[in-house]
N, C-alpha and C positions, 0 to 999 in steps of 0.2 A: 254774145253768148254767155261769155262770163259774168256779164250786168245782170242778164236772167237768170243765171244759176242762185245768187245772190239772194235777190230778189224771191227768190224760190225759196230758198235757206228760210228766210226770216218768217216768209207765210206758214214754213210749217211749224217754225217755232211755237210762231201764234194760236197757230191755231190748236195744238195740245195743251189741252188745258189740265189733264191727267197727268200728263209729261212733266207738265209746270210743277206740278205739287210734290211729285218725286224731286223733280230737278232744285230743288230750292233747299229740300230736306235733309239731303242724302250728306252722311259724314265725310264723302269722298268729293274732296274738287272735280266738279262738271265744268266742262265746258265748250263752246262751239265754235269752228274757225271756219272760215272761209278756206276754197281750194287753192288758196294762196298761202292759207296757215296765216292769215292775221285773224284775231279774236273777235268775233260776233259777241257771242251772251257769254255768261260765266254764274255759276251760282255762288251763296257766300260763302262757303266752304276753300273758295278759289282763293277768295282772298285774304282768309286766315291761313293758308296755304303758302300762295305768294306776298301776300301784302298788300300786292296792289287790286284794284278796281279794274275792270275792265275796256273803261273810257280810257285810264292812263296807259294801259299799253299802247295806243297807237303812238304817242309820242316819245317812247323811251327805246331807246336805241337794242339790236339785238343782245351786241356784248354783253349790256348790262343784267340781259335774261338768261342765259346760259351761257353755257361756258364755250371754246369753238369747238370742241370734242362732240360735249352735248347736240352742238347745233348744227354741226352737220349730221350723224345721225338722223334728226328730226325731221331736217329734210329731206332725208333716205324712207323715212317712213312716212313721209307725207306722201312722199311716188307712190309707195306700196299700195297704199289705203286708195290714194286715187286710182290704181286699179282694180280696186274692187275686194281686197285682204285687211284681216284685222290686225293690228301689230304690239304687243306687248312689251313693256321691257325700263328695266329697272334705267333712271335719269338724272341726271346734276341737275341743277339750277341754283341762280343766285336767288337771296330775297330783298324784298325791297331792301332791309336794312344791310347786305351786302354779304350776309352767310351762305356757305353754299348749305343745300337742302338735297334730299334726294328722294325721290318719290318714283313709283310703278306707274308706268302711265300706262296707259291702255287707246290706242288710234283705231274708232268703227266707222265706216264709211255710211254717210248721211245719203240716199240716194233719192229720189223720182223718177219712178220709173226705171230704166236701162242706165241713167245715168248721174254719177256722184256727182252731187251741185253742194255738200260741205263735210264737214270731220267730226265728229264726237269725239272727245276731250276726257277720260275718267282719270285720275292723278290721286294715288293713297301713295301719302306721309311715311317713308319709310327709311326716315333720319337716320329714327334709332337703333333701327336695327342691322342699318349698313356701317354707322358706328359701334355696335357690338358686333358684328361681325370680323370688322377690321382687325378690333381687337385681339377677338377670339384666333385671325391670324399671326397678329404680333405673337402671342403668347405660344401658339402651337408653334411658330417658327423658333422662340425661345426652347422651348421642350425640346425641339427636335435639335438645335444645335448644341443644346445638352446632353442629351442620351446619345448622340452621336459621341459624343468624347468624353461619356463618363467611364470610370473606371468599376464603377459596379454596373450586373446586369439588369437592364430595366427592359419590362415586358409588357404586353398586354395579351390576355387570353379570355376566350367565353369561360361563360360562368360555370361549365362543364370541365374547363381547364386547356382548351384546346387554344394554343400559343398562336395570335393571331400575330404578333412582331415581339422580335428580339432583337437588340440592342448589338451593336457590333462586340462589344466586352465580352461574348458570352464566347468566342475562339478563344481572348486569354485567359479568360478563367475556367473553362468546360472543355475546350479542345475545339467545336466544333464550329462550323459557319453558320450563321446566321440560318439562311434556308435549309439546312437537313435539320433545326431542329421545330421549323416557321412549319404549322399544322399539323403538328404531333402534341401530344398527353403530357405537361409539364410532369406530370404523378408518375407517368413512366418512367422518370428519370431520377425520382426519387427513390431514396430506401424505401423498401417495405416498412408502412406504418408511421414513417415523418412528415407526409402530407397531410396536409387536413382536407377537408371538405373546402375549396375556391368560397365559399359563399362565407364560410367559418373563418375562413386565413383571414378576409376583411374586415372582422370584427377583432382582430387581435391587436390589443392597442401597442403591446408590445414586438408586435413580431414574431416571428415564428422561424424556432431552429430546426433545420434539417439538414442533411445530407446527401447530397444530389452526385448523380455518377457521371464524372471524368469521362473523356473520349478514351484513353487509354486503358481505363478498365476501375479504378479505384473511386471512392467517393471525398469527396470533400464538402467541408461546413459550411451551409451558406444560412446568414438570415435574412428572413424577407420582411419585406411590411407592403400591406396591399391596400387599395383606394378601389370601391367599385364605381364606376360610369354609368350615367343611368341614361335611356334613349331618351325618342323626342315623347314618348308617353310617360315618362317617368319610372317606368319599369330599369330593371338592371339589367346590362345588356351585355356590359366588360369590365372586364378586372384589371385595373395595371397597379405590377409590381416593380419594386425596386430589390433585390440583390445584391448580398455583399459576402464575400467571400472572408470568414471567420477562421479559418483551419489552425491558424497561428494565433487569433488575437479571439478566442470563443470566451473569455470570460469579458471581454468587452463592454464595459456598462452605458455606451448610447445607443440608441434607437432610433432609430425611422419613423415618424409618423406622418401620415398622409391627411395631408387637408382636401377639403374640394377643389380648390385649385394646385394644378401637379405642379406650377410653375415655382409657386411658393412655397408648398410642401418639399419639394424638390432644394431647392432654396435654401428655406429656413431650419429645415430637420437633417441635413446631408452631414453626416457623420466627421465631414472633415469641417477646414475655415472655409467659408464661401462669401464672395465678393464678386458685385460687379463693378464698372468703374465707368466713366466716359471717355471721351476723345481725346481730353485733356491728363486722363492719366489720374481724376480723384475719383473717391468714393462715392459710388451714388447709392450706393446698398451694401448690409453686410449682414450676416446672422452671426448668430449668438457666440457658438463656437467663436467666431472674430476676434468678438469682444474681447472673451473670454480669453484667448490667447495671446490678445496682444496687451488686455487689462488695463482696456482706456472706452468709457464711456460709447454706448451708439451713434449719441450725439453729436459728440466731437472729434468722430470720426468719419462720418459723413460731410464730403466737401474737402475733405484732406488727402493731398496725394500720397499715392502708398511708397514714393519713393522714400517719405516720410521715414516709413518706422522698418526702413531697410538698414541693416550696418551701413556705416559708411563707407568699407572699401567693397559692398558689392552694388551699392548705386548708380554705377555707369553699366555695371551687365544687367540690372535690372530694368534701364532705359532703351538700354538697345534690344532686350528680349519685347519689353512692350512696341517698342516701333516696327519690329517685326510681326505681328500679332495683329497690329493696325492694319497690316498689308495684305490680311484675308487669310493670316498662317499661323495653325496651333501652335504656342510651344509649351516646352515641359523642359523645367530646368529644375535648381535644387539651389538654396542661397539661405540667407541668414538672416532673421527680422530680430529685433530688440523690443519686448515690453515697457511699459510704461513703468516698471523697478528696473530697467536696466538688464535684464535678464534673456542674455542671448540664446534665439532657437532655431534648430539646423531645421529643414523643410522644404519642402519638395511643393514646386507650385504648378500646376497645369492652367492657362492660360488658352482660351477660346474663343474669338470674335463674335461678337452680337448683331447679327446680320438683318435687316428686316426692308421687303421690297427692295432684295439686291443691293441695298443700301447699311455699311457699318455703322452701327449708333452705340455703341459701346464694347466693352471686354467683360467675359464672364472668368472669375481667377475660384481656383478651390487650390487651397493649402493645407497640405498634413504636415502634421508632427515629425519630424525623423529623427528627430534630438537622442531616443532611447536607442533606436535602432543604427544610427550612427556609433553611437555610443559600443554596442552591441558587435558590431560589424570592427571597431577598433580592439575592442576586448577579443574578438576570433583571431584573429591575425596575431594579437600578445600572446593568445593561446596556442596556434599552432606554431608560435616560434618554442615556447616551454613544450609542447607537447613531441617535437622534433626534436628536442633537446633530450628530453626524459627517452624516448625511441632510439634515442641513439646511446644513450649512459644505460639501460637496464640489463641485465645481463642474461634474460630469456632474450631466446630468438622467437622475431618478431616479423611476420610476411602477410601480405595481404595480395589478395586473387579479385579478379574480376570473375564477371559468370561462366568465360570462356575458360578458366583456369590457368588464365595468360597472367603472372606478376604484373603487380601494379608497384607495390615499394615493399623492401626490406632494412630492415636496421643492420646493423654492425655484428651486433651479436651475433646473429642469423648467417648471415655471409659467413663468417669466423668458422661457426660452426660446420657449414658446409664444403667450405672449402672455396670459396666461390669471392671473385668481387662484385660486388651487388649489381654494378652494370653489366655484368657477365649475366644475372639470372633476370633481370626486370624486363621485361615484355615477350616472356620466353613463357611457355606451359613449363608449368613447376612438374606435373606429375608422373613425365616421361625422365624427369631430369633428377628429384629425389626420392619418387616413392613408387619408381617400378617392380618395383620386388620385393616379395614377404622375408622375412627371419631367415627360412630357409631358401631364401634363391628362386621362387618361384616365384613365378611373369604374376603381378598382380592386376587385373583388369582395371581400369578407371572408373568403370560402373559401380564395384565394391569398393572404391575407396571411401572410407567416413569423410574425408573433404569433399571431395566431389558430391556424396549425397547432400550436403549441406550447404552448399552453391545449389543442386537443384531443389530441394525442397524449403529450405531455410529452419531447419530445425539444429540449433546447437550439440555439439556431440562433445565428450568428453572420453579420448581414450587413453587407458591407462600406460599401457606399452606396446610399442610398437617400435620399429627401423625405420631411417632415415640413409639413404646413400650422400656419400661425400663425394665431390667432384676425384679426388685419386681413386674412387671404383671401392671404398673402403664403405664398412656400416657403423650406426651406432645405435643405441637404446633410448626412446625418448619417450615422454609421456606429453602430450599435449592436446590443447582444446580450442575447437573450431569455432567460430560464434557467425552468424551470418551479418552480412549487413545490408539492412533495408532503409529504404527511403520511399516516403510517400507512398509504403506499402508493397513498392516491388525491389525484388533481389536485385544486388548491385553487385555483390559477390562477397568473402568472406575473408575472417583473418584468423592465421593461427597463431596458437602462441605455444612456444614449446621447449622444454630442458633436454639436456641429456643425463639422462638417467643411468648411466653402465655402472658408475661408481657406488652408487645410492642403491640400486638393486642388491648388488652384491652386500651390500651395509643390511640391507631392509633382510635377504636370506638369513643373512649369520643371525640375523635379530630373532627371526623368524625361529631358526634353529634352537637359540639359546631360550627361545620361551616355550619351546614344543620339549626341552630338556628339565625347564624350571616345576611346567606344569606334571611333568610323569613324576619329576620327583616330591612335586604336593600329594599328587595322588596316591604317589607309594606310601607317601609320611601316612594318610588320614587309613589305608587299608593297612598298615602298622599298626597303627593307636590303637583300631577296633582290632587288632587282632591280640595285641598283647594288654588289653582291657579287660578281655575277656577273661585270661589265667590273674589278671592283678586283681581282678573281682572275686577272685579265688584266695587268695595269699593275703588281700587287705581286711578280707569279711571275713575267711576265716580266723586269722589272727585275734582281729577286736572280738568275736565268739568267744577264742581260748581264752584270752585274757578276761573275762568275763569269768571263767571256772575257777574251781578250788585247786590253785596251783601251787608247789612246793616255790620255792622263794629261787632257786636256781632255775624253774624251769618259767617263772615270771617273767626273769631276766633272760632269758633266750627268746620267749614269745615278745617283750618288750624291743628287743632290738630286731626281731623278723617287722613288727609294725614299723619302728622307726624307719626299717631301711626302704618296705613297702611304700612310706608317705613319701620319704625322699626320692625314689624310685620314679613314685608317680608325679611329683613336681618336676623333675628333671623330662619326662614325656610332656607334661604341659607346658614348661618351658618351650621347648622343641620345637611344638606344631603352635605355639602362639608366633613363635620367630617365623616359621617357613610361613603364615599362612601373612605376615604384614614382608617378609619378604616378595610375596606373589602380589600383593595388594591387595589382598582377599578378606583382610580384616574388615566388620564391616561394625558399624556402630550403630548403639540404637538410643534414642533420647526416647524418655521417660519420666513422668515425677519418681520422684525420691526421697527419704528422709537422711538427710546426712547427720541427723543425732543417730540415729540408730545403727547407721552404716560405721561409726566410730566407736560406739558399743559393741558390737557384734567383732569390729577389729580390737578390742581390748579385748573382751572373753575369748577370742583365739587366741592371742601371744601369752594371757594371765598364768596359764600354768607354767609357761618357759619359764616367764621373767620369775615367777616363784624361787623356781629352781635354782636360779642363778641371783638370787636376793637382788633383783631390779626393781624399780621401780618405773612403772610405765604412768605417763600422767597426758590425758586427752585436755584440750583446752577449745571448746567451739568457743565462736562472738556471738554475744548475744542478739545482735542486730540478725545476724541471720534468717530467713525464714524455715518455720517448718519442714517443707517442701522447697524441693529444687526440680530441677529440668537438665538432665543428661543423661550417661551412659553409666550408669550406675552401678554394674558388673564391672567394668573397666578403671572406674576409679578406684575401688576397692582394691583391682587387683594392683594396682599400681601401689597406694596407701600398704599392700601388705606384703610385697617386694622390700620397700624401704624399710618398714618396722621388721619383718623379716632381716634384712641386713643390719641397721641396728642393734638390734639383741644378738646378731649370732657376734660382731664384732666387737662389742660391749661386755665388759665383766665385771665391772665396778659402776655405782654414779646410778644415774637413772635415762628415762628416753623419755623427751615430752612430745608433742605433738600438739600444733594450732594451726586450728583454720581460720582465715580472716576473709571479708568480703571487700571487691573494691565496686562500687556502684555506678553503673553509668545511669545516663539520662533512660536508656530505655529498659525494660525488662529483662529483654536477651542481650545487653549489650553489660550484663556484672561476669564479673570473674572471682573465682574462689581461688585462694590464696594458702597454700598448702605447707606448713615448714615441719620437719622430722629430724630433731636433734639430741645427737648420741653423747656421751663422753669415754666413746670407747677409744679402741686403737690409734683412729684418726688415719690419714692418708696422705702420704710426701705429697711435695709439691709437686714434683716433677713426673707423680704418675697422673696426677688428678684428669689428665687431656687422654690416658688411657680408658678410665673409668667406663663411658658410654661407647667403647668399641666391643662389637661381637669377640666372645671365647676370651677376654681377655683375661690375662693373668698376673694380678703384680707383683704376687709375689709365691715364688714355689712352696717356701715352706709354709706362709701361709695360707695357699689353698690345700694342702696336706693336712693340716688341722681345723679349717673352717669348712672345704668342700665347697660344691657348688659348681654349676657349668658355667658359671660369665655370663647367661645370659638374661639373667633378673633386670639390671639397670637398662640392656639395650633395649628389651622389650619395654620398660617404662617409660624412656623415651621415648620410642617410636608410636606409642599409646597417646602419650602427650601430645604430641608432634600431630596426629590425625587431627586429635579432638581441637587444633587450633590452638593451644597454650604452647608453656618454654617446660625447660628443667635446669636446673644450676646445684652448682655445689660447691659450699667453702667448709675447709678442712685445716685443723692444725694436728699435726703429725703427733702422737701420742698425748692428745687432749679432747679429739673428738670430732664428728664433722655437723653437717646443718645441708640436709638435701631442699630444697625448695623445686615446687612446681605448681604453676598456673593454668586455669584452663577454664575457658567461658562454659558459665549453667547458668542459664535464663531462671528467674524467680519465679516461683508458679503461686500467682492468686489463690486467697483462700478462694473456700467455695462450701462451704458448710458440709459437706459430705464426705465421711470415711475415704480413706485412700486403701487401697489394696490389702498392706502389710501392714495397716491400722485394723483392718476388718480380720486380716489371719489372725493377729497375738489373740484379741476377741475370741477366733476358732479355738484357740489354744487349750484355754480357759472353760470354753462350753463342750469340747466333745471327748477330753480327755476320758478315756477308758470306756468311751461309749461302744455296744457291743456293735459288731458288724459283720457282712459276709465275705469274705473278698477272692476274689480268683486269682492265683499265679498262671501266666501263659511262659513259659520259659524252657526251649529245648534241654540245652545245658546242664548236666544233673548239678555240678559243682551250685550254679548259681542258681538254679532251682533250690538246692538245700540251702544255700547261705538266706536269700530271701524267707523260706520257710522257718531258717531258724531268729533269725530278725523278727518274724512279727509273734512267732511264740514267746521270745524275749521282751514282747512288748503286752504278749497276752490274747495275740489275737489268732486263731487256728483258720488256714483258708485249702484251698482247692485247687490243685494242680492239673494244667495240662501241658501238652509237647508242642502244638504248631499253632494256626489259625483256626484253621479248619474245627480241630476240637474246643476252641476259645469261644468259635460260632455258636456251636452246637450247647455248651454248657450254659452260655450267659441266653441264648431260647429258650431252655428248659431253668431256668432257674433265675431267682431275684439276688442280684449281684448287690453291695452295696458301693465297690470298687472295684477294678479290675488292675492289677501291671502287668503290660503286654511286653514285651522283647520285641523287636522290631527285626533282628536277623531270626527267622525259623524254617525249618523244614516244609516243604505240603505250599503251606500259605505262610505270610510275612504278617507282621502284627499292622502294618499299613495296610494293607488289602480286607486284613480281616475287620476292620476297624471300618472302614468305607463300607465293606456288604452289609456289616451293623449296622447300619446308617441308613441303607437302601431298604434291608427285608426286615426292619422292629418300629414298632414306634418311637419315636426321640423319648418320651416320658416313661419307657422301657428301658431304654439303653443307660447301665450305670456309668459313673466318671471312669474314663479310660487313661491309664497315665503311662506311657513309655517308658520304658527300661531299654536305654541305647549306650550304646560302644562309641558312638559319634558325637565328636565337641564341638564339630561346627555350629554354629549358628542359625545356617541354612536350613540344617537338617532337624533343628529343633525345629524350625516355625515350619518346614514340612509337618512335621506331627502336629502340629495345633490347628493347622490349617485343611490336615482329613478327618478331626474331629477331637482328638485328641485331646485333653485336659490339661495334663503340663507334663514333665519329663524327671525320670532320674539318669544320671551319667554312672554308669561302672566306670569304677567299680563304686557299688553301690553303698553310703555312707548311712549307718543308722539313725544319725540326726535327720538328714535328709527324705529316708523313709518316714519317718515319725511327723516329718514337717506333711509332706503329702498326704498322711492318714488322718492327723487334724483339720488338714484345709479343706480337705474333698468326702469326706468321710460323712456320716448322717447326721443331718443339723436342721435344726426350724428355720437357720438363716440362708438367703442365696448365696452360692457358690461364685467367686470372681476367678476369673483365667490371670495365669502368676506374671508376676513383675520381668 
């Protein structure tokens, strides 16, 4: 029967003749077997397949054709096929020259009629792609035994972002397990706004920073770098990421970059040292980082064991961690490698078997740096030995709370303070034990404690005073400040820091007291001045009037010495309130350019008539180097300069007074000082008093402050002028030959600048408007100073207009063309400040003439008050005719523009 089957086989071969021309063509080995599976035909394709020819198979042994695996199979499918089924399915085989090959065979049953009489034979060549396939296993089994034990997270997700696997890292770096985060929205889990588009993150060569949210509730920094996957169409299908947790190390300058193969990229770009090694314990791979770390060539580092570039006293645990690691088990240890300069580095190595077909063929090792953080970690520990140190030597008390407001530790101080030994208060609630009760005795709740809110909220509090109870049931007064303490975002709980304050209160009241005493009695000084300004505005203006008329020669001398005692009168009030107001500290200074030629002129023309008098000679000496212009407080120097020359001449009777200024120059403009000396040949001053000199009211001598006069308080206040403005004062004296004051005090140079200064542009006034006609208003309640003003500018030639308050000051300067106005500043109705402002409000500005104050007030304040509601410049009562004259020139009507005063 079998003879016939055969037999049958071959006739039908023959007889397709259609069959043939396929059969011979076809790129796929054909071929026919008998139901015994020995080879009838074969086309050529069979034997650029296998090799051989079809004749030669009957004579070569099976072994030699397949493998025994293969070969029974084959004969499992030859059953099949002879009962009537077709059988497919991927095959070993040798080839002639003794390679295995692998090909798809395909078994169709040859029949006639009802029964199979042989086999069809189809075999496609599919070497190559069960070799890339293999591969394509080795490397995904590499991947996987890497992502398995890497320490960053590695991911894959659709292109939508939907996490199709995560990497076991992603519990210690995230909180969570693997599956609650495996089919959820990676972008869910980022900040709002640090994701990008999945399709976009792949294109970022550098990566991409976000901040991704903890299982606990906070975020942390992770950066990614992403590779997309593309299907079997070549369309993009998935995304894998890699992950690393930056929180601590975000300015980090490597990056991630993703090649098409993850294995490599993985590998090559992996932010640590990466190496693998073989059986044998040497390098069979290493990326850059390696190199780079151990600073020995790629080359010659490949084939060399890493026991190599181990210290040598950790050589034996580095043998023994690799033999373990050979035996199918992670490890992670931390050792010491030495560079190629010798340059020892601490590091941390993770070690991971290379597993492929159940079979170990190598170790994958990644090494980081820990040199710094070693380093880092030794420095904490130095630190909290000094920081325990300083906690225990500081002499605030010093306690720290957890959230429960259970003590965690206190310092010494603290304990001291409370009464308490530290182990007595530490894991006890602090706030049943010192802060249950207010000042007065009452139950304080722990919901209103400032500690407690700042354990719950975390916002620092700062109280000023408060109670503290002492273990003996006693209170005391403390001032202290809670600060919270956070970690990774959440409250751990707080520390206070705090004094006792009973002693220092009581200090800070009296203080209190004595400046709430100092201030009433500035304020009574300044509502004195203005009150007895008012009558010296009286008794100084009138006088200079009298003496002005045709007087008999005794009644000369009686108006002469009412002036004299008036000037003295009213130095001794300026004296006064210049001492209480630098007593207060109220003194305030103002810089200014200035001309100190003229400021020395102006101080000659005031003493020239004394020193007349008393046949002196007074001699000014400026340095020529000087400039022009200076920069300071230019009312202040003066007064100080005419204190001294003042003193001087009244203690001087014979000889002369010179006076020089010198400059000493520094590098920068504001960095010269002017150098001031005032030397007498009068009386002169013992030795023994000279340390009196610059003390308040001082007296040296009875008899002669009886015939010189004077409050004492000239040089203190020169001093203390000095002393503001940053310079000294000194003084050398020989007793009945003369003294030599000297005082220093920085004035910045001021650049020319081609244009008029102030009191360059007035003398100018001086010259153009003297006797020019004008209109001018007096606003002045007071009839005394009403008339002295009225008779002041008739004296000078000029007839003006009187009114009593604001109100009427409004009303006249509306109805008529004012060319000046002096207001009084204290008035009935309205104040010359208020009426001065409605001016300002209801006229046009090009209406409103120059408005100049007439005040009782020498603050300084109160002048730049009036300049600052509109005000032009000021005169002080009591009111001096030079002084009016000077205002009537400067503001008075001129072709030129008006400047606001020096």
């Amino acid at each position: 029967m079998e003879f016939n089957k055969t037999e049958t086989l071959k006739r039908i071969i023959s007889e397709g003749s259609s069959y043939r021309s396929l059969f011979f063509n076809h790129p796929d080995a054909i071929y026919v077997m008998d139901i015994e599976g020995n080879h009838i035909d074969a086309n050529p394709s069979f034997e650029r397949l296998s090799g051989y020819k079809v004749e030669e198979l009957a004579g070569v042994s099976r072994d030699r054709i397949s493998p025994p695996e293969s070969e029974t199979r084959r004969e499992q499918f030859i059953e099949e096929v002879l009962a009537g089924r077709s059988v497919s399915e991927s095959m070993a085989f040798y080839h002639k020259d003794g390679s295995v090959k692998h090909a798809q065979v395909t078994y169709i049953p040859i029949t006639e009629g009802t029964e199979v009489v042989g086999i069809y034979g189809i075999a496609k060549d599919v070497t190559d792609k069960v070799k890339i396939e293999r591969e394509l296993q080795e490397t995904q089994e590499k991947y996987q035994v890497l992502a398995e034990h890497a320490q960053d997270l590695i991911t894959t997700c659709t292109t939508d972002g939907t996490l199709l696997y995560v990497s076991p890292s992603v519990y210690t770096l995230l909180g969570y397990e693997p599956d609650e985060v495996t089919g959820k929205s990676f972008k869910s889990y980022c900040y709002p706004g640090d994701y990008p588009d999945p399709m976009e993150l792949s294109n970022i060569g550098n990566g991409c920073k976000m901040r991704v949210l903890h299982k606990a509730g906070h975020y942390i920094w992770m950066e990614t770098l992403a590779k997309p996957v593309a299907g079997e169409q070549g369309e993009v299908s998935q995304i894998v990421s890699i992950s690393r947790d930056i929180t601590q190390h975000k300015d980090a300058d490597r990056r991630l970059r993703e090649s098409r193969q993850r294995y490599k990229s993985l590998f090559e770009y992996n932010p640590a040292a990466v190496y693998s090694l073989n059986l044998e314990g040497k390098y069979s791979a290493v990326n850059s980082n390696m190199v780079q770390m151990l600073d020995i060539p790629r080359s010659k580092l490949i084939g060399r064991s890493f026991l190599s570039n181990l210290e040598k006293s950790e050589k034996n645990k580095g043998e023994a961690f690799f033999e373990l690691v050979k035996q199918g088990e992670p490890q992670y240890y931390e050792t010491r490698v030495v560079s190629s300069s010798g340059r020892k580095i601490e590091v941390s190595v993770t070690n991971v078997p290379i597993i492929v077909d159940k079979e170990m063929v190598g170790v994958y090792g990644i090494v980081s740096d820990i040199t710094e953080r070693k380093e880092y970690t030794e420095r904490i520990q130095e630190l909290s030995k000094q920081h325990e140190l300083i906690l225990n030597t500081v002499t605030e008390g010093i306690y720290g709370l957890d959230t429960d407001g259970v003590t965690m530790f206190m310092n010494p101080a603290a304990a001291s303070m409370f009464g308490y030994e530290a182990d007595e208060f530490i894991g006890k609630s602090s706030h049943p034990i010192i802060h249950h009760s207010r000042a007065d005795g009452s139950y304080f709740p722990k919901e209103e404690c400032p500690i407690h809110m700042t354990v719950m909220d975390g916002h620092a509090r700062s109280v000023m005073e408060d109670v503290f109870w002492r273990k003996d049931g006693s209170s005391f007064l403390v001032q202290y400040q809670v600060t919270p303490i956070i970690d990774e975002g959440q409250i751990r709980g707080a520390v206070i820091v705090f004094n006792d304050v009973t002693g220092e209160r009581e200090i800070v009241r009296a203080k209190e007291t004595a400046e709430l005493a100092a201030q009433a009695k500035s304020e009574f000084l300044s509502l004195v001045s203005h009150e007895i300004r008012t009558p010296m505005n009286g008794i100084v203006g009138m006088t200079e009037l009298l003496v002005g008329t045709d007087l008999s020669e005794e009644q000369r001398e009686y108006a002469q010495i009412i002036q004299e005692s008036g000037d003295a009168l009213l130095n001794i009030l300026n004296d006064i309130l210049d001492f209480s107001k630098l007593e207060s500290g109220k003194m305030a200074l103002a810089y200014e350019p200035f001309s100190l030629r003229k400021m020395l002129e102006q101080v000659a023309e005031l003493f020239k008539p004394r020193a007349d008098e008393k046949h002196l000679e007074i001699r000014f000496r400026l340095n020529p180097s000087i400039p022009d212009y200076m920069a300071g407080d230019a009312m202040r120097i003066r007064q100080i300069l005419v204190n001294l020359v003042g003193n001087a001449l009244k203690f001087t009777d014979q000889g002369s007074i010179e006076v020089t200024v010198d400059m000493i120059k520094g590098g920068r403009p504001e960095d010269t000082v002017l150098d001031f000396a005032v030397e007498d040949t009068g009386i002169g001053i013992p030795a023994d008093k000279l340390d009196q000199l610059f003390q308040s009211f001082s007296q040296l001598h009875p008899v002669i402050n009886r015939k010189y006069g004077g409050t004492g308080l000239g040089l203190v206040i020169s001093k203390r002028l000095v002393e503001i403005m940053g310079g000294s004062i000194s003084v050398e004296s020989t007793e009945g030959k003369g003294s030599i004051f000297r005082f220093a005090i920085p004035a910045a140079r001021v650049e020319a600048s081609g244009e008029k200064s102030a009191s360059e542009f007035q003398h100018d006034r001086t010259r153009q408007s003297d006797k020019v006609a004008m209109r001018i208003l007096v606003a002045e309640d007071h009839p005394v100073n009403r008339k002295i003003l009225q008779e002041y500018l008739e004296k000078l030639g000029y007839q003006a207009d009187v009114c009593t308050n604001g109100v009427e000051a409004i009303d006249a300067i509306s109805q008529n063309a004012y060319d000046i106005v002096l207001m009084d500043i204290h008035m009935p109705v309205m104040d010359g400040l208020k009426a001065t402002d409605l001016l300002h409000r209801l006229i046009p500005e090009d209406r409103i003439p120059p408005i100049i104050a007439v005040t009782g007030n020498t603050k300084r304040e109160d002048k730049e008050a009036c300049l600052e509601i509109g005000m032009r410049d000021f005169i002080s009562k009591p009111v001096m005719l030079s002084e009016l004259k000077r205002v009537l020139q400067q503001w008075g009507p001129s072709d030129e523009p008006r400047l606001a005063p020096n």
